[in-house]
C-alpha positions, -999 to +999 in steps of 0.1 A: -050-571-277-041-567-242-050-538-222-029-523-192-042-504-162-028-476-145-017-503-117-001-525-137+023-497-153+038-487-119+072-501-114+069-518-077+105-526-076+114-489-068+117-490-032+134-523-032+162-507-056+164-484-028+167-504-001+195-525-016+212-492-031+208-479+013+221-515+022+251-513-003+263-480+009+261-495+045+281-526+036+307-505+022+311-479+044+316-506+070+342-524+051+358-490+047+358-489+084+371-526+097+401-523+074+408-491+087+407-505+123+423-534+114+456-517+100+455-498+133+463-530+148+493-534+173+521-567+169+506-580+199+466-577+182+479-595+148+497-623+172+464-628+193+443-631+158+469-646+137+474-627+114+505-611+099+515-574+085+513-583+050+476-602+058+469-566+067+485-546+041+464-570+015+432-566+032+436-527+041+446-521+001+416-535-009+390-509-024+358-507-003+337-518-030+357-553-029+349-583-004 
């Protein structure tokens, strides 16, 4: 028979479900952010990076929860 202590019944991965929930958000509001920027960009910008208007239109349709 095993016995369980108050300690041992306390779920320690709380604040670390947290801290990845915090760290989630963060990543996604960024990504929500860059693609906005990004289809902001000017002819000359997607020349200089190499990149084309339908590189942009993929990218800027993705939904912020996507990488």
């Amino acid at each position: 028979m095993s016995s369980f202590t108050h300690e041992s019944m306390i779920n320690h991965h709380g604040s670390g479900f947290f801290a990845r929930l915090v760290e989630t958000l963060h990543v996604w509001r960024e990504r929500q952010v860059q693609r906005r920027q990004l289809a902001q960009l000017t002819e000359r910008d997607l020349h200089d990076v190499g990149l084309s208007w339908s590189d942009i239109a993929y990218e800027a349709e993705k939904p912020f929860w996507r990488a």
